[in-house]
KOLNU-940273 format. One record per residue: residue in one letter; z negated, y, x of N, C-alpha, C in turn. Coordinates in pm, whole numbers, plus 50000, padded with zeros to 5 digits. Layout:
<vexkes>
AZYXZYXZYX;...
</vexkes>
This chain:
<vexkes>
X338801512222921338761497622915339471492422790;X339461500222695339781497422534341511496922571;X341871507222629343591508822653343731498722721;X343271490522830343291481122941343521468922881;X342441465722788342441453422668343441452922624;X344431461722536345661461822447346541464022522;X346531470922657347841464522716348271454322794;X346951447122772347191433722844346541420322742;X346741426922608346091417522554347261405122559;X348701403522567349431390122558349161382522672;X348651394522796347981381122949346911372722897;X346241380022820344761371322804344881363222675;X346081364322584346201351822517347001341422606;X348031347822650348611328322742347871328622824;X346961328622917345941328823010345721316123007;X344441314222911343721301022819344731295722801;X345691296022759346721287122705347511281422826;X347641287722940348431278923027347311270223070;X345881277123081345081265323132344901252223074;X345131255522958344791240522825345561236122838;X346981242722852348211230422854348171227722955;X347951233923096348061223923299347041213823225;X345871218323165345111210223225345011194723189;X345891195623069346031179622972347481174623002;X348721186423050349931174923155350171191523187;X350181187923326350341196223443351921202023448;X352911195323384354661199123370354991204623254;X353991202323178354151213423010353331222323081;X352451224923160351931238123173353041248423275;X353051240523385354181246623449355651253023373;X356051247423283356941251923188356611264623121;X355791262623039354981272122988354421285523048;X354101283823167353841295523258355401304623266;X356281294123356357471298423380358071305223289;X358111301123179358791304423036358161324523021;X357121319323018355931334123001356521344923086;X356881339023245357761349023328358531354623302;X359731346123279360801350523224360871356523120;X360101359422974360371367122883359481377422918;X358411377423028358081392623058359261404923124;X359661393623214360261399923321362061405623167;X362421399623109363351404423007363131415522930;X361281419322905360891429822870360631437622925;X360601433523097360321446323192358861449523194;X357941437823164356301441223178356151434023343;X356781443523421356021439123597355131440823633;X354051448423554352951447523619352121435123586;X352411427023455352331412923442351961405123510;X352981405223615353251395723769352301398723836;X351861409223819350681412023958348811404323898;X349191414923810347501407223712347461394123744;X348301385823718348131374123699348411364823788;X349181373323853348981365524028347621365824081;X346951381124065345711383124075345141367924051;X344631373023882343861362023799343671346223893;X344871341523890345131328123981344861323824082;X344781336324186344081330924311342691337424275;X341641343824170340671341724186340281328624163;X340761323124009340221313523925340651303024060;X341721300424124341471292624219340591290124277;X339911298224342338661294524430337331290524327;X337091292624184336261285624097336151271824131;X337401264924132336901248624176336391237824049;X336241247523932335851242323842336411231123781;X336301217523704336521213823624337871217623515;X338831209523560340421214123443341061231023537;X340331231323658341091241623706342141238623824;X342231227523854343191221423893344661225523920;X345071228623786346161231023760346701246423797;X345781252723799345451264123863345521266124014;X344841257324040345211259824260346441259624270;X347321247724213348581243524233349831252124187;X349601260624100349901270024023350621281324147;X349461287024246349461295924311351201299224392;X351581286024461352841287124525354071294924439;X353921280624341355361282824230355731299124190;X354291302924165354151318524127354611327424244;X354111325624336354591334924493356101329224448;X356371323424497357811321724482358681323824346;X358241325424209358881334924124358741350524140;X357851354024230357881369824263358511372124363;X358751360624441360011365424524360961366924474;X361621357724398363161355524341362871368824235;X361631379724227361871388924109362271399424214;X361731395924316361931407024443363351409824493;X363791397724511365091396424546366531400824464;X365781396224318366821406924234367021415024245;X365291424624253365661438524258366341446924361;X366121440624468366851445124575368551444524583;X369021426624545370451428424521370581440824399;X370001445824281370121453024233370391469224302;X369681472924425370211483724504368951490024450;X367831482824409366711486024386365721498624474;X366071485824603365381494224780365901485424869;X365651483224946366911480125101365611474425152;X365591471025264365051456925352363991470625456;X362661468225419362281483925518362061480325663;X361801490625737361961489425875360771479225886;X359511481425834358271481325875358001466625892;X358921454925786358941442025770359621437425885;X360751441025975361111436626085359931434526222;X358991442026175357641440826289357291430226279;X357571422426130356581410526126357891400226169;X358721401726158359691389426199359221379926309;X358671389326437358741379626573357341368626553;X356411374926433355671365826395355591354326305;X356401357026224356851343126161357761335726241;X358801343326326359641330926420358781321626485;X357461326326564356621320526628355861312626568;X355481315326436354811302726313355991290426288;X357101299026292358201287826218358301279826370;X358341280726463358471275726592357341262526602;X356221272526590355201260626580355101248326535;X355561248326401356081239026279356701228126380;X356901228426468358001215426570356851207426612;X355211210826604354141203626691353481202226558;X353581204726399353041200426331352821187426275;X351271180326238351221165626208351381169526086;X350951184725989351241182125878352411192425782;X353761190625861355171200925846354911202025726;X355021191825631355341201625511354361209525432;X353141206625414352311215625400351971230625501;X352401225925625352521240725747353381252325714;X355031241825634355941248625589356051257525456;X355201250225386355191259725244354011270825248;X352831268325365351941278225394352831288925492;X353591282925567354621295425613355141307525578;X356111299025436357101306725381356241311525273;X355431308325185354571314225104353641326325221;X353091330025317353191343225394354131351025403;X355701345825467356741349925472356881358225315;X356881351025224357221357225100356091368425048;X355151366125103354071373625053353731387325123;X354611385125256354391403825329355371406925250;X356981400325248357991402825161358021411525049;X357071402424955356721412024806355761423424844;X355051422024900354041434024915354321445425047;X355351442825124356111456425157357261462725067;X358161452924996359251457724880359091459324749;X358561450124668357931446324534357071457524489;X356291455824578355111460824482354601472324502;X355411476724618355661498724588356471501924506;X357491491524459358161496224389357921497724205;X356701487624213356271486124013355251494224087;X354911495324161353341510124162354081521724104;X354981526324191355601536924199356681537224069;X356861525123981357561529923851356431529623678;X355011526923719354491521423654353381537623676;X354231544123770353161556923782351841556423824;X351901547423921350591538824014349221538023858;X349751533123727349301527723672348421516123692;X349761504323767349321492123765347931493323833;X347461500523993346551504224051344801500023964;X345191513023875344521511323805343881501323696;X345141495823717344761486223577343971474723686;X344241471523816343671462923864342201466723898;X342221476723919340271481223888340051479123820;X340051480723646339671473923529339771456923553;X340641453423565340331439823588339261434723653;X339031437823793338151440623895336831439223813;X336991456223750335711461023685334981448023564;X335951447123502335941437323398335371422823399;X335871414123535335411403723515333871403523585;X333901414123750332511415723776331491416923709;X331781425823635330571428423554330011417123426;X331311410323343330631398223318330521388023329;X330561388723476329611376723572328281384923580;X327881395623593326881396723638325901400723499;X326801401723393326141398423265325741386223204;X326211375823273326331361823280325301358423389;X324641365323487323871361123594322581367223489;X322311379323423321011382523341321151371323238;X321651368523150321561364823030321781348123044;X322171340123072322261329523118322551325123293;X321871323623394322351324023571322631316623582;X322871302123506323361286423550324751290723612;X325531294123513327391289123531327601302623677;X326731309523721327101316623815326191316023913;X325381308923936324271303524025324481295924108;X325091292724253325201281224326323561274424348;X323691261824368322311253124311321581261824245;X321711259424143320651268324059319551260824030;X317741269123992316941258824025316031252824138;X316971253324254316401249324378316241262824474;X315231262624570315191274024658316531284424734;X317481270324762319061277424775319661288024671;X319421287424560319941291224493320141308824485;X321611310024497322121322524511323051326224398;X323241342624382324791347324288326061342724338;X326751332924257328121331124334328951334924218;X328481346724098329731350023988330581341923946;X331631342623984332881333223948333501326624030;X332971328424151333671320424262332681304324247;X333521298324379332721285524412331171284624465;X330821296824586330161298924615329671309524692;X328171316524725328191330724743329261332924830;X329851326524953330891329625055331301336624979;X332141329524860333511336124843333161349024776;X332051352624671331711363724591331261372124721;X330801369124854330341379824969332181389325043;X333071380425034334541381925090334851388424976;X334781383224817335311390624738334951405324764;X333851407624784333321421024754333081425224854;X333281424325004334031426525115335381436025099;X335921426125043337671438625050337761444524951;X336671443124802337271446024690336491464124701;X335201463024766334271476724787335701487624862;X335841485824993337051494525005338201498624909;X338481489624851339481490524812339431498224658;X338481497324591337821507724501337861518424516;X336811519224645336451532724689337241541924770;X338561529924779339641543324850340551548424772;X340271538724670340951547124536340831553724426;X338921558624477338721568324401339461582524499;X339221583524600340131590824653341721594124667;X342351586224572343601585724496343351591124352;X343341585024263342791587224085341421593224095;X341651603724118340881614424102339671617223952;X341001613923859340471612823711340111603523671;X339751593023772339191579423698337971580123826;X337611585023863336441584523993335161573923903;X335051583023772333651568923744333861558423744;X335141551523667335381536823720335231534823777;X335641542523950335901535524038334521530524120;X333781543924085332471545224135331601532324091;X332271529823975330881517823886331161504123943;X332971506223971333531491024055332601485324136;X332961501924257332251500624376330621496824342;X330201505924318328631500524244328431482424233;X328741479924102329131466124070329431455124138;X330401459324258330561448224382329631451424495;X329151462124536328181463524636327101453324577;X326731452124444324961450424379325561433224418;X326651428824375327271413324370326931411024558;X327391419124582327501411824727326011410724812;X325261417124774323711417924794322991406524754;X323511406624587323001392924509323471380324598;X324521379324596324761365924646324301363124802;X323561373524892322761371724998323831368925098;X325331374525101326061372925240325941381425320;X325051380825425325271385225512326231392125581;X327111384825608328831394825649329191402225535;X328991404025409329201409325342328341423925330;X326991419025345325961433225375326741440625482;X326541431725609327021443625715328441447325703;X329401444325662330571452525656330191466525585;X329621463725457329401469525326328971480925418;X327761481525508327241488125562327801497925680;X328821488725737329601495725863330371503925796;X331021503425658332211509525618331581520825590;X330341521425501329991534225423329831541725585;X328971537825663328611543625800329601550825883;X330651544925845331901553225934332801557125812;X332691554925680333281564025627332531580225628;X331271576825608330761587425643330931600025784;X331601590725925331541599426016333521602525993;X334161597225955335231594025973336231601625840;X335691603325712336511611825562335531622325519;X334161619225516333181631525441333381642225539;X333151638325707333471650525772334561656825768;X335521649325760337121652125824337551657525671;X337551651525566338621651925421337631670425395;X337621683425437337171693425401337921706925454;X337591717225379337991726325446337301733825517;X335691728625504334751735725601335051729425773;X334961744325852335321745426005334341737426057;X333241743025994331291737726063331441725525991;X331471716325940331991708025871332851694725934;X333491700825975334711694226083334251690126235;X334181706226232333281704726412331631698226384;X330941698226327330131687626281330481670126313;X331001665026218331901655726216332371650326344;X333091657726418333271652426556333061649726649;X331591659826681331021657226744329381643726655;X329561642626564328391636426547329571620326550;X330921620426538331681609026558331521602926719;X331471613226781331101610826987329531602226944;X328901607026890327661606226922327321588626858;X328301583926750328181570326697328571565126765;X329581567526851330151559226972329771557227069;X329061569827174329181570327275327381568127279;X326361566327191325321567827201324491554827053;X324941555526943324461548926861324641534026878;X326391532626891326601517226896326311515127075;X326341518827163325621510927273323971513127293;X323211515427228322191518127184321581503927139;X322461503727000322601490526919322821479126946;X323651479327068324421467627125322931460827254;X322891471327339321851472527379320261465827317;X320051472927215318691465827141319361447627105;X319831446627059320141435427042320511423327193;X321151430527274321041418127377319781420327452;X318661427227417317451427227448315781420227413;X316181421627270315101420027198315741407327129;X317071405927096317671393927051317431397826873;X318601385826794319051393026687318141386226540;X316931376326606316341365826528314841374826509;X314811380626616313561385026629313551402226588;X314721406726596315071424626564314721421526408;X315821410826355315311409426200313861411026148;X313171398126225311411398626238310721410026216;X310981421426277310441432626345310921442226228;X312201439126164312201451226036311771444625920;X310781430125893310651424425814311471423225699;X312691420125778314151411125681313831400425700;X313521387225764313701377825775313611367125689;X313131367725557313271360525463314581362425358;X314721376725352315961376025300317571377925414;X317591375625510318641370625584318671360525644;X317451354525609317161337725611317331336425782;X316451340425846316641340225993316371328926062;X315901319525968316181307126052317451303026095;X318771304626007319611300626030320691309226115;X319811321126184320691329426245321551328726396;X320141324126452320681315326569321851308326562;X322181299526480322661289426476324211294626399;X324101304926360325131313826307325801302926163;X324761299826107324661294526031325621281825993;X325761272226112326671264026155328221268326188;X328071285826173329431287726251329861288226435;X328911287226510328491281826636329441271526657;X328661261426573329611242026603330821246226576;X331011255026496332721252326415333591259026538;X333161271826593333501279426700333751266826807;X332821262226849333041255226965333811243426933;X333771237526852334931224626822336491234526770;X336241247326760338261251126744338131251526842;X337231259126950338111261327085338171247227145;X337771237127180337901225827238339151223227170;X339711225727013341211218027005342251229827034;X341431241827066342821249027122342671244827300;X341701248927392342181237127505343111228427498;X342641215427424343191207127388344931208827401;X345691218827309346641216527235347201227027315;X346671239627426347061249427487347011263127407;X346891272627471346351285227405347051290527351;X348711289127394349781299727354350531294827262;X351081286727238351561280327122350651268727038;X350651271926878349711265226808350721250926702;X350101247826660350781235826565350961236726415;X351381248426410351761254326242350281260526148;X351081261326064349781269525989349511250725910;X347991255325826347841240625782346901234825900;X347321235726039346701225326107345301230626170;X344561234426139343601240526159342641237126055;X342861233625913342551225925782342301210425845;X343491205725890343451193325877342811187026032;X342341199326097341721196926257340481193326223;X339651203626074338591203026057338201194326011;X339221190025896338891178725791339031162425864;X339511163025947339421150626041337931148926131;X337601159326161335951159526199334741168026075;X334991160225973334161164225867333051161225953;X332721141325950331581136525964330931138926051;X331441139426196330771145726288330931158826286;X331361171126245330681180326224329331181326138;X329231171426002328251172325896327341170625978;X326791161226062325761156826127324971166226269;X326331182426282325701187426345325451203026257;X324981199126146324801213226020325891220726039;X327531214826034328801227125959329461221425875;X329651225525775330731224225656331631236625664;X332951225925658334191240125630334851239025736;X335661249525782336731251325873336311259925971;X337071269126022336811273826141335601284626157;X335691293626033335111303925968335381315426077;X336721316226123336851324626225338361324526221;X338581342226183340601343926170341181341826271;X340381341326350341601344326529341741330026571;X340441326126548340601309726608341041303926522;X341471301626433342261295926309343591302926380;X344051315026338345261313926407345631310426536;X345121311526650345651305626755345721288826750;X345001281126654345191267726648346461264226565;X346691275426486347771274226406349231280826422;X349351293926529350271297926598350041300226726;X348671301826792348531302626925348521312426964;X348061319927084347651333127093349071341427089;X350311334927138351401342727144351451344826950;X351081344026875351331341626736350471351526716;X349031351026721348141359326694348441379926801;X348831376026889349481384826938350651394126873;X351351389826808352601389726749352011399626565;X350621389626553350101395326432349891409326411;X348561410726524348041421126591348991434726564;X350381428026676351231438026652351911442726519;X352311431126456352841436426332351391448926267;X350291441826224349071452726159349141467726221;X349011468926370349271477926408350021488926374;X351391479226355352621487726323352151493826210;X351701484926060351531484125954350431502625933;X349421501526049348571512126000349411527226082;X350081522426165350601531326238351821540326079;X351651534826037352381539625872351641551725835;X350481550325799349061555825731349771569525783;X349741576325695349731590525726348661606025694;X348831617025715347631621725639346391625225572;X345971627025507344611624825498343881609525486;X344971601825435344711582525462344121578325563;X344561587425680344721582625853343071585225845;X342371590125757341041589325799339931577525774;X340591570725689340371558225658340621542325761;X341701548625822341551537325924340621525526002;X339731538726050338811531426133337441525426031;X336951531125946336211523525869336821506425775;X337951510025713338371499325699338771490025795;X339321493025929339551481126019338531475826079;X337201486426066335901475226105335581467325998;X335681465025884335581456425810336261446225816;X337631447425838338491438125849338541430725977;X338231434126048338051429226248336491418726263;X335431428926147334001419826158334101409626055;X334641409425957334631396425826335931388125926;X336811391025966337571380126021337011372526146;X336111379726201335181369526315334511360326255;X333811358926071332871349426016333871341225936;X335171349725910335961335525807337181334225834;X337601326425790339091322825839340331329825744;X339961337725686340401338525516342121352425571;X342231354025672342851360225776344261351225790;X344111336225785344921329025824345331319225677;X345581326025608346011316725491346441332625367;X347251327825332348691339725240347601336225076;X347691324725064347441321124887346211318824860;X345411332124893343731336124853343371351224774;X342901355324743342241364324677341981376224745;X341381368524859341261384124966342041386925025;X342921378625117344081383625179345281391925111;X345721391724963346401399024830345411411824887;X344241416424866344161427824835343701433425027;X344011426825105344061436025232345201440625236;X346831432025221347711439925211348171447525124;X347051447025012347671457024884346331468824946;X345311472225012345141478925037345681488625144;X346361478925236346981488625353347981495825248;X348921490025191350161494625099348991510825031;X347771505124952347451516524942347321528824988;X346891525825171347091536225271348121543025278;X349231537725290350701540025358351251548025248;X350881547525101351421554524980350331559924953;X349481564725009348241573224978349141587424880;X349121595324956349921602724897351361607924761;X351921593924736352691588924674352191585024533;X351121576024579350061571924428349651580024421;X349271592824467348371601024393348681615424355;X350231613324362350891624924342351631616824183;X351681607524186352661595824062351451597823965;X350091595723994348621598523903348541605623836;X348711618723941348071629923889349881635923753;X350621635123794351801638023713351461632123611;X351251619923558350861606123470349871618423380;X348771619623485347471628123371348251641223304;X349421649923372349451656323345350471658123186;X351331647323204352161642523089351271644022990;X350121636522992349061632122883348811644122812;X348351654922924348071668522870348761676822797;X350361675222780351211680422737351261677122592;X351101691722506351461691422334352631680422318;X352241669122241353631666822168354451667522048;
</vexkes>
């Protein structure tokens, strides 16, 4: 952590400082940021760009007071990591990879959409800010992993590690500034976000993504372990639900899916596979079964959870029900196969605030698929599908065992949020920096282990 501090101690002095200057004139801060780019990027500190792209779309979702300048922040930045991307490439850096042409037929179909949008230019800069953002994170950013000696990796677990933990040193020692209503019976851990949602999503993608890289950095396993630790205890605290059960599905099938498989024991293996038949073909319709039986208000009842998964509001899917049924009425509405840009799915909701408020939902769709088909339409969401596909169809090797635990996470949190259909968030950065992790499984952890071994060498 001590090395982590000093090599990033010039992020965490302009940090504060771009915030003080956005936050008192918003065009001296923007300057100021920009400026910061450019003399990193002259010194060749790229992993810079990533931290602090990081940093930005967390502190974004804070919402806080003078952070303003910060939401707005988010674009300008995607789009100076493109134009860093683009250098490097005219540089003869790396070439245009196959794997990004998968996604083409899906942005044509977003950019298409854009012709039925009420709100183009906001549809358009949520477009091309995606566009730019598979961009950097299929070309970019294997390329500072892989020159930084999958350093940077690491350094983003410390970060990770770093701010979790004092939030949650901040939840013992004072719980106000990380408490949503604090005080009142509502009152939950929401760390540093706005509210538990977002600390339940944070620690949703951030638990995988730890824990698949203790299986990379071998020599940093306790970090990674304490990450993981640290965001499991956060995501409990803050009482999300979708966040428990992912948490839960992943360890569950990582368990049938890498502990069996990642060995050289035979009994071990053949173990494993057959106890993998047996989660499938016997546990989850079992499960599926008890539940359309006994029903999912009353199963709670019966294991005496129901106060802490708050089962009153389960039924009711905690006003994600209404939200469900008013997207699909505006995809009817608008037709299934082509949608009305990205953006319009925001502004579908925000036009029926009031009558949604009055039937208990706040928010948007809280659902990735139905957000995208309102926003590209099923031929769009189709198009997605395929590109991801392609994307894991990459995974090679012992990675490939990771698949299926991580895509149930990612398939069950995108049924509760929309967070699937929008480029300039927190979680969506680290799903595609985790697939990237998959696909260079091998790569980072061959760049690691060389890294440790330098270290070891007399000088």
């Amino acid at each position: 952590m001590q090395e982590f501090l000093k090599r990033y101690s010039e992020l965490f002095f302009f940090a504060p400082l771009w915030m003080f200057v956005g936050a008192i004139f918003a065009p001296a801060g923007y300057l100021l940021v920009f400026g910061t780019l450019i003399y990193w990027y002259t010194r060749q500190k790229y992993e810079f760009f990533i931290i602090a792209f990081i940093l930005f779309l967390i502190l974004a979702d804070a919402r806080s007071s003078g952070l303003g300048f910060v939401q707005s922040l988010r674009i300008p930045l995607l789009f100076f990591l493109m134009f860093f991307a683009l250098e490097a490439m005219y540089r003869g850096v790396f070439g245009v990879k196959k794997l990004f042409f998968y996604s083409l037929p899906f942005f044509a179909t977003a950019f298409f959409c854009l012709l039925f949008s009420p709100v183009f230019a906001m549809g358009f800069a949520k477009t091309a800010s995606y566009f730019f953002l598979i961009f950097i994170v299929l070309h970019y950013w294997p390329y500072i992993i892989i020159k930084t000696r999958s350093r940077i990796l690491v350094d983003v677990a410390y970060f990770i590690t770093f701010f979790a933990t004092g939030a949650l040193i901040t939840y013992v020692v004072y719980p106000a500034p990380v408490t949503w209503h604090p005080g009142t019976p509502m009152a939950s851990y929401k760390g540093m976000f706005s509210n538990p949602n977002g600390l339940g999503l944070y620690s949703t993608l951030m638990v995988p993504f730890t824990f698949i890289m203790s299986h990379i950095f071998v020599k940093k396993k306790k970090l990674l372990y304490f990450a993981t630790t640290i965001l499991t205890i956060s995501a409990f605290l803050a009482d999300s639900r979708t966040a428990m059960g992912c948490l839960l599905f992943f360890f569950i099938f990582y368990f049938f899916y890498v502990y069996f498989r990642n060995t050289e024991s035979v009994i071990r293996r053949r173990i494993g596979k057959w106890a993998t038949r047996i989660l499938w073909f016997v546990f989850i319709p079992m499960g599926v079964a008890i539940l359309v039986f006994i029903g999912v208000s009353d199963l709670v009842i019966m294991l005496g959870l129901g106060e802490v998964l708050e089962v009153q509001t389960i039924d009711s899917g905690a006003g994600r029900f209404v939200a469900w049924q008013h997207a699909i009425e505006g995809i009817e509405k608008n037709g299934w196969w082509i949608g009305r840009g990205f953006h319009y799915d925001v502004q579908y909701f925000r036009d029926m605030k009031d009558i949604l408020a009055m039937l208990g939902h706040s928010g948007g769709t809280h659902n990735s698929y139905l957000s995208l088909i309102l926003d590209v339409g099923l031929l769009g969401l189709i198009c997605f599908l395929f590109f991801l596909g392609m994307m894991l169809k990459q995974i090679k090797g012992e990675a490939k065992n990771f698949i299926v635990p991580y895509l149930v996470v990612i398939l069950f949190s995108s049924n509760f949020e929309a967070w699937l259909a929008s480029s300039i968030n927190y979680v969506t950065i680290f799903f595609y920096l985790t697939i990237i992790l998959l696909i260079y499984f091998d790569e980072f952890k061959a760049a690691h282990l060389e890294e440790y071994k330098d270290k070891l060498k007399p000088s």
